[in-house]
Residue, then its C-alpha position, 0 to 999 in steps of 0.5 A: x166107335x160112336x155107337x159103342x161109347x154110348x153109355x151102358x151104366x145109363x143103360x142099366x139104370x133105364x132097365x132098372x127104372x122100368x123093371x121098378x115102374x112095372x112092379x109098381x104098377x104090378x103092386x098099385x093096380x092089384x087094387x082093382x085087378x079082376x084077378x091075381x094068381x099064382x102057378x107053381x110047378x116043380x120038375x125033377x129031369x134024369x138022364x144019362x148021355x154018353x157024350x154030354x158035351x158033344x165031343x169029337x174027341x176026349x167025350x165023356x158021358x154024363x149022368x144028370x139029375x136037374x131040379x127046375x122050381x118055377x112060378x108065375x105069378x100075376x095080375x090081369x083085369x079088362x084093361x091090363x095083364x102083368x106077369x112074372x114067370x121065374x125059373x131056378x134050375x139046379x143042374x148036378x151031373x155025375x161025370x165018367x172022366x177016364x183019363x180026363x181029370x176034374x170036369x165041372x158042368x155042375x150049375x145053378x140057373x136063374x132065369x126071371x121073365x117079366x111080361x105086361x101090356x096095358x089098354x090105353x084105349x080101345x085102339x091103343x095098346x102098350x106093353x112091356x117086357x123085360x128078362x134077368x138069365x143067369x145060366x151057363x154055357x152048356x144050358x144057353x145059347x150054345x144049347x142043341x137040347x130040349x126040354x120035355x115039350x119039345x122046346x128049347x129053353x133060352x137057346x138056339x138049338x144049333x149045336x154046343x161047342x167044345x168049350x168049358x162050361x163059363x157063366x154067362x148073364x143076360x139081361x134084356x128089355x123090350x118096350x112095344x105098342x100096337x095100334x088098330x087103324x080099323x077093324x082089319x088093319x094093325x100098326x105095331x113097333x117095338x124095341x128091345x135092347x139086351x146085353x150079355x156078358x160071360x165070366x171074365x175069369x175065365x179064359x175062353x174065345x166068348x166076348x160081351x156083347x150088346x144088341x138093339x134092335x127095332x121094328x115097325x109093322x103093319x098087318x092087313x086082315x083081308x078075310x076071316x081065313x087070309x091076312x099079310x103083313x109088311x115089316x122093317x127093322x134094323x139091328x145094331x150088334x155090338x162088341x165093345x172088346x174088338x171095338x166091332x159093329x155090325x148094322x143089319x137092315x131088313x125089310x120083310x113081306x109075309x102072309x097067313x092062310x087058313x087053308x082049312x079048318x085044320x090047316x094052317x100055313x104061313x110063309x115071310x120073305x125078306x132081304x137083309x143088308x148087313x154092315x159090318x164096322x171092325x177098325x182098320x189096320x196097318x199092314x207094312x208092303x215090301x214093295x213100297x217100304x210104307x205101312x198101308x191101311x187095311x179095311x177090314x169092314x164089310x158090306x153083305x146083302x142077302x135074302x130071309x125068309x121062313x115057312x110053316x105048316x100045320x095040322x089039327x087032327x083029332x087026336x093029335x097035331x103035326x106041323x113042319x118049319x123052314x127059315x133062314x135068318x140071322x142070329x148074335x153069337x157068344x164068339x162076336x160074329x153074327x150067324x146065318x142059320x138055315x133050319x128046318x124043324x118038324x113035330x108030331x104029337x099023338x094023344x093014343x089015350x086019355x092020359x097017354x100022349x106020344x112026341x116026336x120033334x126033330x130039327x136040322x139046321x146049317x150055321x155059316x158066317x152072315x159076312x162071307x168070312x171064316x168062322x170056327x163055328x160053321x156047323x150043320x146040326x141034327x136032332x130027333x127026339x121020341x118021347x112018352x108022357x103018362x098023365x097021372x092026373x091034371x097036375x102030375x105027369x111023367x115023361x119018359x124019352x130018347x135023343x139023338x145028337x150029331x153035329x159036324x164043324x166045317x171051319x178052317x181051323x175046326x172040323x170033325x164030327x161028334x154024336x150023342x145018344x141020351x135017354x131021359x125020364x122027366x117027373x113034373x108036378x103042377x099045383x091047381x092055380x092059386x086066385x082070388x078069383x077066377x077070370 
């Protein structure tokens, strides 16, 4: 295809230089930055999980202990902010095999996040932002799991599948700029071009992949407590190995609403028009003695949209979500997800702070095909944080995982049942001076 034999090395070589241009900036504007820092932390995460994989069959449980070294560090001024977060996590479990022989779900994860934005004027805004993942398939995209916040870290929370665990890199650039057309009125565009690519080596059903992506909006601020925005966008998802694309348009209208000073809603609706390009074949007809041409590309249309809401309280804060959108997936096909996700936290003391998160969500096939990987997912995650002082904490904590296929060819129900003890430790921000 066209779009597939654009240039990847010329790609790579792009990244590069703005990877290297933002360091320099980095470097020769921490001359006169009014500020540069440095915040540490260091994470030791214990647990144990009777179905680490979640298995329907040949389960196994799995106890964990994963070592997270991170630091952010930074330049900012009135006029710029550049920072660089990196995280190197080490992930060693102890495996209870039975009869299932060697397993292997040890990794050793890199993750490097780098984000800035520079004040050309008053009104004129640009940014940069660029991502380096080195991870695995238990702790990526494929990822029902969370960590101590209640976050999901690099993944999409919708369930695991039932392969081994492949190494997978990912890299990513995104560029944007804003404008303020007036006092209540904003004019923002970004693009952003990501690729990922899984361990040839290995033997399994993930496919490389490439994703560009770009949007324009426009906000109107009506009052203090009341604003709406409109949006379009396009994605161009690409598999080079199935000489595959898929083009999606959308376009979007939403609204943000302070209902009270401490309620805050917000709703985005949208329909999307998906195309999907995959190469003909000949198929030979009986009838006729001849081979035919067989289209296999696709047209879709369909409707996005998301909604939140949420409550400040004194001690405490809560909120609810529901969205449907789509998503690039490791097996070459693009997702249609439904989610719905809720939190509360409770702060019952000084040093004590109570969490419940939960999620569900359903995956289907964004084209109307089959896909192995249709699934409904369901998560609820309690948990206990004990703040020693502003630096140290402890968390201790409780999941529950099931999650049911509903391929053609890939069906059946597995559940997990895990319990974690989480000890994080924050050095005080080292400066030159406080901004």
């Amino acid at each position: 295809m066209k779009y597939s034999s654009f240039n990847s090395f010329l790609k790579k070589d792009v990244c590069l230089f703005l990877l290297l241009a933002s360091s320099s900036f980095m470097w020769t504007g921490s001359v006169n930055a009014r500020e540069i820092y440095l915040l540490p932390s260091i994470t030791l995460h214990t647990e144990y999980d009777d179905n680490k994989r979640l298995r329907e069959t040949n389960k196994y449980a799995a106890f964990g202990v994963i070592t997270r070294a991170n630091a952010k560090a930074g330049i900012r001024s009135d006029s710029y902010d550049i920072a660089l977060d990196s995280q190197v996590s080490i992930n060693r479990y102890a495996v209870n095999k039975g009869s299932r022989g060697d397993v292997d779900i040890d990794s050793e994860d890199f993750r490097f996040d780098l984000s800035s934005f520079y004040n050309l004027t008053e009104k004129n805004r640009i940014g940069l932002s660029a991502n380096y993942t080195q991870d695995t398939t238990l702790t990526s995209e494929f990822l029902a799991d969370a960590n101590q916040d209640g976050k999901v870290d690099g993944a999409d929370g919708s369930g695991i599948t039932n392969e081994r665990n492949i190494q997978r890199n990912k890299w990513s650039v995104a560029p944007d700029w804003g404008y303020s057309l007036s006092e209540t009125q904003l004019l923002q565009a970004n693009y952003s071009h990501t690729e990922v690519a899984y361990d040839s080596s290995e033997a399994s059903s993930y496919v490389d992949y490439a994703i560009d992506f770009a949007q324009i909006s426009f906000k109107q601020q009506w009052t203090p407590l009341f604003s709406n925005s409109l949006s379009t966008s396009v994605m161009f998802y690409d598999v080079p190995e199935r000489d595959q694309l898929i083009t999606e348009y959308s376009i979007n209208v939403g609204a943000e609403y302070q209902i009270a000073p401490t309620w805050f809603a917000s709703f985005q609706v949208g329909s999307r028009f998906t195309k999907t390009e995959v190469p003909s074949v000949f198929v030979f007809n009986r009838q006729t003695r001849n081979f035919e041409e067989v289209n296999n590309s696709s047209d879709t249309q369909g409707l996005t949209f998301s909604f939140s809401m949420d409550k400040q309280f004194e001690s405490g804060h809560t909120g609810i979500s529901y969205s449907r959108s789509t998503s690039a997936q490791g097996d070459g096909r693009l997702q249609l997800r439904d989610t719905v996700n809720a939190y509360f936290k409770y702060n019952f003391a000084q040093n004590w702070h109570l969490s419940l998160t939960g999620s569900y969500s359903d995956s289907t096939s964004a084209n109307n095909g089959d896909n192995n990987n249709d699934r409904t997912y369901f998560r609820i995650r309690p948990s206990i944080r004990w703040a020693f002082d502003r630096q140290t904490s402890l968390t201790a904590g409780y999941q529950y995982r099931t999650q049911k296929y509903n391929g053609s060819s890939n069906s059946g129900r597995a559940d997990s049942n895990s319990v974690f003890l989480v000890l994080n430790y924050r050095w005080g921000k080292i400066a030159t001076q406080r901004y």
